[in-house]
DODOMI-578931 format. One record per residue (C-alpha): residue number from 0; x, y, z; residue in three letters; chain. Coordinates in nm, 2 decimals. Each point is the difference from the previous one (the first is absolute). Layout:
<NUM, <X, Y, Z>, Ala, A>
...
***
This chain:
<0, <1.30, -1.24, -2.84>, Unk, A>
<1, <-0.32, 0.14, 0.12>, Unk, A>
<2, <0.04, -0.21, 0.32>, Unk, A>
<3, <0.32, 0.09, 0.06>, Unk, A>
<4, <-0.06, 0.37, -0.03>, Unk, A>
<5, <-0.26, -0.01, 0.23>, Unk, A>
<6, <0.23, -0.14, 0.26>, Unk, A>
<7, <0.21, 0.27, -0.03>, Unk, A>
<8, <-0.20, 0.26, 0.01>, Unk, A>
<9, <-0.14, -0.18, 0.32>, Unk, A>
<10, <0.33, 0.02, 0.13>, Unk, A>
<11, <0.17, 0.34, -0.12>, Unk, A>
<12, <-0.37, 0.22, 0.04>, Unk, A>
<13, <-0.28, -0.15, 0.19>, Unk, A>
<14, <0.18, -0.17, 0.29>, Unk, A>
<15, <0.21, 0.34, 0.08>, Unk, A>
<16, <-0.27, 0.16, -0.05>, Unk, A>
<17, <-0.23, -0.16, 0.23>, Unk, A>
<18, <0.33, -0.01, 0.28>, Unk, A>
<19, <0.01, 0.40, 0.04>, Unk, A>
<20, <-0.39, 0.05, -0.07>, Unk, A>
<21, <0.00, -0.27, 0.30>, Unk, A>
<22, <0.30, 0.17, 0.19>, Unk, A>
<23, <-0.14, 0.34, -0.04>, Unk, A>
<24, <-0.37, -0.08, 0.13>, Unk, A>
<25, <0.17, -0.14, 0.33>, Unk, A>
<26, <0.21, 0.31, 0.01>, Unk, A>
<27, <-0.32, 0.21, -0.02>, Unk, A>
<28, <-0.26, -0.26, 0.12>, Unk, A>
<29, <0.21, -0.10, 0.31>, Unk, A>
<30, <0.00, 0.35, 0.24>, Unk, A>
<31, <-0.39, 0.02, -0.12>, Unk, A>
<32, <-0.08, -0.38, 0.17>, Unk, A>
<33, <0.26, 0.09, 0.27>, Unk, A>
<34, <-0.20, 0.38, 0.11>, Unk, A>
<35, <-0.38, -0.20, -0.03>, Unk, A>
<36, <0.12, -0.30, 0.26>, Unk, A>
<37, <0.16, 0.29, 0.23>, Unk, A>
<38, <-0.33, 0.16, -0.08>, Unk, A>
<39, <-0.21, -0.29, 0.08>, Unk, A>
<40, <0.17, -0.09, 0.32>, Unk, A>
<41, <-0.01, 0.36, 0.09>, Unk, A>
<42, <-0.39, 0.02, -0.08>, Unk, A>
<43, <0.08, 0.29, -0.20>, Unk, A>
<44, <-0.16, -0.10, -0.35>, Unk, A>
<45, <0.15, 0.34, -0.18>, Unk, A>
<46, <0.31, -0.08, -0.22>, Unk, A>
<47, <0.18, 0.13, -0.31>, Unk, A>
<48, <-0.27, -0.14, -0.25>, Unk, A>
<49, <-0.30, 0.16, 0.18>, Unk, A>
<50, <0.13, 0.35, 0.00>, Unk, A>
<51, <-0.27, 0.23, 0.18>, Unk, A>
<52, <-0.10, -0.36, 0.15>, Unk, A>
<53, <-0.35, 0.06, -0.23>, Unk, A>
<54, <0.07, -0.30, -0.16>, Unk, A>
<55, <0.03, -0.30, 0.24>, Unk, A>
<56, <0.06, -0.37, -0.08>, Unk, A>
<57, <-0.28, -0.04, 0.21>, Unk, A>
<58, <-0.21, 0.22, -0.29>, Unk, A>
<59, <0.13, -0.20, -0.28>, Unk, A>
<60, <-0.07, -0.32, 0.20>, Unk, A>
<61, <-0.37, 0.08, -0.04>, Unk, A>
<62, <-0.02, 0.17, -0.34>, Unk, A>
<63, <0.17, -0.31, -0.17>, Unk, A>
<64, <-0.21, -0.24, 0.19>, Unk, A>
<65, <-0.34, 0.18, -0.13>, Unk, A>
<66, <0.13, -0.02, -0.32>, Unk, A>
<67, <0.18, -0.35, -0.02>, Unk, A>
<68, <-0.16, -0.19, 0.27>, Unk, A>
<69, <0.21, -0.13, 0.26>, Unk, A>
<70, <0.21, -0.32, 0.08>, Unk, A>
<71, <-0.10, -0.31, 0.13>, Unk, A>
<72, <0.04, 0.09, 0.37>, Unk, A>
<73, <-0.16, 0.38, -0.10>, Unk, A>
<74, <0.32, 0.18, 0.02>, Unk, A>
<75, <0.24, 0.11, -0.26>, Unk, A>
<76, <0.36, 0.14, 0.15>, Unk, A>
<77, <0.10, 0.32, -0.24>, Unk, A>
<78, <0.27, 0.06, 0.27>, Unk, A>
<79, <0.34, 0.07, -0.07>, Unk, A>
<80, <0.13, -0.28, 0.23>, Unk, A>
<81, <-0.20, -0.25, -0.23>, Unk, A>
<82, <0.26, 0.02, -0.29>, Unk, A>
<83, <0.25, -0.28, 0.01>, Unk, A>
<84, <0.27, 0.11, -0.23>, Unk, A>
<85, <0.22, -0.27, 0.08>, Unk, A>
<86, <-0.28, -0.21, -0.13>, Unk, A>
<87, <-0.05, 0.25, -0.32>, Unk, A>
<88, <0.39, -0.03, -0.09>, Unk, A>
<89, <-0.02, -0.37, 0.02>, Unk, A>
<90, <-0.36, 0.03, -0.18>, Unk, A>
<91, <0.19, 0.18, -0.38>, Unk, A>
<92, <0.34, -0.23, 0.09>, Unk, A>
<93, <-0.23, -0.30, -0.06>, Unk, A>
<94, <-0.22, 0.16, -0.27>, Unk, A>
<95, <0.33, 0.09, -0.19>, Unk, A>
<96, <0.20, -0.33, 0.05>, Unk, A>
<97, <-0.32, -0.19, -0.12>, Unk, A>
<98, <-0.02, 0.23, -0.35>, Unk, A>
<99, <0.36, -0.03, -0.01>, Unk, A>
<100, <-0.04, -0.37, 0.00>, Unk, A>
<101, <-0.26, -0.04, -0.21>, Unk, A>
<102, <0.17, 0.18, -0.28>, Unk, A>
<103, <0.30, -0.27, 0.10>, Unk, A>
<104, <-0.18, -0.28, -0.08>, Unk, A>
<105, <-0.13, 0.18, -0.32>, Unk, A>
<106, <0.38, 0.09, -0.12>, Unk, A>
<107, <0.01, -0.41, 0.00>, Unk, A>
<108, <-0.28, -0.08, -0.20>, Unk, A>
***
């Protein structure tokens, strides 16, 4: 019964739930990444996120490297552009499908 309650509360909670967070953070997301690649190919670094344009990406580039080190090839991209949320949606769709199939194969047992 435990098995089986997890899979609906997989279905009926946490997979609706993770559609409109999902669905949402493109809604908001989306314009952001849209303005800093108009930005970019404008060279005008000063978007919605930056405000006065005090804080730059460029600024938080070499704050978090001090702190964190950097990548293999010595740059870490904070950019908006960098998020793939195609890739993130598919990223929790797999995560839930694989709890929700575990917890399948435990209903069995």
């Amino acid at each position: 019964m435990i098995a089986q309650s997890q899979i609906g509360f997989i279905d009926f909670i946490v997979e609706p739930t993770f559609t409109v967070l999902i669905d949402t953070t493109e809604k908001v997301i989306g314009p952001l990444i849209d303005e800093d690649r108009k930005a970019r190919e404008t060279g005008n670094r000063r978007s919605s996120l930056t405000g006065s344009g005090s804080v730059t990406v460029e600024s938080v580039q070499r704050h978090s490297s001090n702190r964190h080190g950097n990548s293999d090839d010595g740059h870490i991209n904070f950019s908006l552009t960098a998020i793939d949320l195609p890739a993130l949606r598919h990223h929790l769709s797999s995560v839930i499908t694989s709890n929700k199939d575990r917890w399948k194969e435990l209903s069995v047992h």
